[in-house]
C-alpha positions in Angstrom: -0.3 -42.0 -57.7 -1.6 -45.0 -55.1 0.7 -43.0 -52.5 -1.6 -39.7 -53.0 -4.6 -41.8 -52.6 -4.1 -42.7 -49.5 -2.9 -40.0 -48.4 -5.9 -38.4 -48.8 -7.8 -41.2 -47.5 -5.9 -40.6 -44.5 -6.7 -37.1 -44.3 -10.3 -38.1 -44.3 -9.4 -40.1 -41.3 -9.6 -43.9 -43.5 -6.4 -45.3 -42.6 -6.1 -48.1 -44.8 -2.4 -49.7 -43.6 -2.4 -50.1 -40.1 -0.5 -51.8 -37.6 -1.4 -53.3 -35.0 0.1 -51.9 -31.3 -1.1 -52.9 -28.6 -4.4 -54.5 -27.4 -6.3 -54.1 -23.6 -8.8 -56.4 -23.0 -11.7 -54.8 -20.3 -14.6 -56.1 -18.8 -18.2 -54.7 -19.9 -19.0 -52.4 -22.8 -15.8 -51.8 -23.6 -15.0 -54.6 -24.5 -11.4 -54.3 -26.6 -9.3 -52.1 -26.8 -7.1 -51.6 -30.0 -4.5 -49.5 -30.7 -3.1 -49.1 -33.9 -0.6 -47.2 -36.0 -1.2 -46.4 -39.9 1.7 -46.8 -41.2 0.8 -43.9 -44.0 1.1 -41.4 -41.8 2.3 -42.5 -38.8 -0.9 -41.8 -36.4 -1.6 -43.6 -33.3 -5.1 -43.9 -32.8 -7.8 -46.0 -30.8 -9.8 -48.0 -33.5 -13.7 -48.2 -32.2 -15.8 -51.2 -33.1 -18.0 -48.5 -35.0 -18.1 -49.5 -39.1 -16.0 -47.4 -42.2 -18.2 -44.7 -43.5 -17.4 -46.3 -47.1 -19.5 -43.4 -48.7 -17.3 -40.7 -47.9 -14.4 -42.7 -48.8 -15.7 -43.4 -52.6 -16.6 -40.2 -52.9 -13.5 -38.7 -52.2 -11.6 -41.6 -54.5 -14.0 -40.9 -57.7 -13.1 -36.9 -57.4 -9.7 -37.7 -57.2 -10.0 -40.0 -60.3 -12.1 -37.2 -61.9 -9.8 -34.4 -61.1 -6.9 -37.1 -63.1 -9.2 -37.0 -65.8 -9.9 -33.6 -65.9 -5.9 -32.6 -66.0 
């Protein structure tokens, strides 16, 4: 049941496993570079310095936990 989760946490683009592939460090506002892998689903993606929009997240965890409920 954990697997579906984050599965669908993935699908919202949350990737809550990653690994860590290969960092480029750059002068001005770039700053770092990080790539990383989720090891869920086996993207490769840049990860930006932006934040985790958490309220999309727990909103899609508490349907799921509903939708449980409901069946």
């Amino acid at each position: 049941m954990l697997e579906k989760l984050l599965i669908i946490c993935c699908h919202f683009d949350y990737h809550p496993k990653t690994r860590l592939v290969d960092v480029k460090m750059g002068f001005g506002p770039s700053g770092k570079i990080e790539k990383v892998e989720c090891q869920i689903c086996k993207k490769v993606y840049i990860r930006d310095n932006k934040g985790i929009n958490l309220k999309i997240v727990l909103i899609v965890i508490l349907l799921f936990f509903l939708f449980m409920l409901l069946f």
